[in-house]
Phi, psi and omega in degrees: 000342189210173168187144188276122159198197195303125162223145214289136177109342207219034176059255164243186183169171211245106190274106171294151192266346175197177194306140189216143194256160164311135201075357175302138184269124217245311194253139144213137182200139183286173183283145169268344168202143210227150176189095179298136175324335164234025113331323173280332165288319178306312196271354180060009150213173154236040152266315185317301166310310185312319187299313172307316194289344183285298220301309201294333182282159181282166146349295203284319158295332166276352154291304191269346147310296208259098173190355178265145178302201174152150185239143193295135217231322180090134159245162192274184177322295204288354197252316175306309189322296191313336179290268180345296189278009150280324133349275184308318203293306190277322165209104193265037175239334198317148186279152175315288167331328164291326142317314198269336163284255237333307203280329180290329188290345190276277180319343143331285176315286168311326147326289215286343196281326190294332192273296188281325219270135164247146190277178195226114194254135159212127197064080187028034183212142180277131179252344175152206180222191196184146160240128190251115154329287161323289150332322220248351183251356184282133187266195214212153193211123164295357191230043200290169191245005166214162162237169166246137185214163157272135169261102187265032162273311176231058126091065193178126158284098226244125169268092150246165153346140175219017198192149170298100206261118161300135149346133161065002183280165188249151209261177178192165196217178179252150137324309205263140165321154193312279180032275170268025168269321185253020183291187203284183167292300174357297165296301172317303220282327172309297184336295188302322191293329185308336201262336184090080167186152157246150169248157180237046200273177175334294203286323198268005179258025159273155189257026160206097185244033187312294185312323190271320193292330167316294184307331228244356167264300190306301195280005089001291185287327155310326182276322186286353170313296165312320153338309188289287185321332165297272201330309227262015174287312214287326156285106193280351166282349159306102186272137193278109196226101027285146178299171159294128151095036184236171180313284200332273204303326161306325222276324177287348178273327173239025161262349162267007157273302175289341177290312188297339154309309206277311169283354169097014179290051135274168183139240185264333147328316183293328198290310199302314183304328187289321192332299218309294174327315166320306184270347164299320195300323186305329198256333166270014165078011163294078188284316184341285189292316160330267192340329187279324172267317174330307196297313186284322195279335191285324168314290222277331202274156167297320200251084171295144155284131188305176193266315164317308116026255192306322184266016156307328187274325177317287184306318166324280180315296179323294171319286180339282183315317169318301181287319190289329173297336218250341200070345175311125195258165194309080195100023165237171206220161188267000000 
């Protein structure tokens, strides 16, 4: 489905081999090297851990660790002391020259985990980190054409599709939280510098990117709008403005469906937006249009539902809403 090879500008990168659909899943690969929070605690940093977790690899795994690219990342006081002091400690006889590799080797090491490395989340909470090989060569887009998540039912770092990938395109991901996904070029071209890259994907090699950058605010103001508008649904002492179930919120949900349509943004912005839509429709008893973004957010989600699924869910909801106008409660009979 895929093969890694030269992509001009950016060192390597990971090429589909053949046509590939959306939500298909292109990577699923165990960590090659993995390290939990409290593994890190137990160990009282997580350069001390890491160094135990390299030592534990074979020859042929500690090759293909440091065989990822990595950018000189720089350490504070307290990550230098520790080199130094791990150094002396294991071997306090070493010659200067044996010193200063050892130590470019350390800092090597700690580069490449610092560059590549991903987290590994489950049930909205970070659990650690992990270096994925495969991962680590998929390049990065402001406009990407997969996303990525960790699976911590079998372990395993998961790549799908979030768009229709042609033959031989090189697949990509985003880098960055949605957040600074929809941000300006400006902002972005800082982000990328930050990480030691420039990107040249669609959005930042247009030569007038006044339009993007528009599109691309509106949906910023828009999303923390909503954000607010979520918090103050879920504090029912909050009064809603625009009310709940009323046009005005639809009308802004789906103008932040199509600016994200329009920039070529799917995937979980999208998912979210359709969501939003979902739960307006719902509450005005429009299942038709529930059904349509359902459909569209079920595209867009990482765990998609069979279309049965969905009108499982259809009849569900509907029924739910039904008894509550009606006051009938769920399962009494008249």
């Amino acid at each position: 489905m895929y093969t890694i090879k030269p992509s001009p500008g950016k060192g390597l990168g990971v090429f589909a081999t053949q046509a590939i659909e959306r939500n298909d899943k292109i990577v699923h690969e165990p960590a090659l090297l993995s390290q939990t929070n409290a593994e890190e605690l137990e160990k009282g940093s997580r350069f001390k851990c890491l160094i135990d977790k390299f030592d534990q690899l074979d020859d042929n795994k500690k090759a293909q660790y440091l065989s990822l690219s990595h950018r000189v990342v720089g350490f504070d006081k307290e990550t230098y002391d520790v080199l130094r002091y791990f150094i002396n400690t294991t071997q306090p006889r070493i010659a200067d020259d044996d010193y200063q590799k050892t130590f470019q080797e350390l800092t090597r090491m700690l580069d490449v985990f610092n560059t590549n490395c991903a987290a590994m989340v489950k049930s909205n909470r970070l659990e650690g980190f992990g270096i994925f090989p495969i991962y680590s060569r998929i390049n990065h887009s402001c406009i990407p054409n997969a996303r990525w998540q960790y699976n911590y039912t079998v372990n395993e770092m998961e790549v799908h599709a979030v768009r229709d990938i042609a033959d031989n395109e090189e697949i990509t991901i985003t880098y960055f939280p949605y957040d600074r996904s929809l941000s300006t070029f400006q902002d972005r071209e800082w982000d990328c510098l930050l990480r030691g890259f420039q990107c040249d994907c669609e959005a930042c090699a247009d030569p007038d990117p006044d339009l993007r950058d528009g599109r691309r605010e509106r949906m910023c103001e828009l999303m923390g709008f909503f954000e607010d508008y979520n918090l103050g649904a879920f504090i029912n002492e909050v009064e809603l403005n625009p009310p709940f179930g009323t046009p005005e919120p639809i009308r802004l949900a789906l103008e932040l469906v199509k600016l994200l349509e329009t920039e070529g943004l799917f995937g979980d912005s999208l998912a979210y937006a359709c969501d939003l839509l979902c739960d307006f429709y719902c509450v005005l008893d429009q299942w038709d249009e529930w059904e349509k973004f359902a459909i569209k957010s079920n595209l867009n989600s990482p765990n998609p539902l069979s279309e049965i699924a969905i009108a499982s869910t259809k009849d569900s909801e509907t029924a739910g809403f039904n008894n509550e106008a009606t006051g009938i409660a769920e399962g009494s009979s008249t």
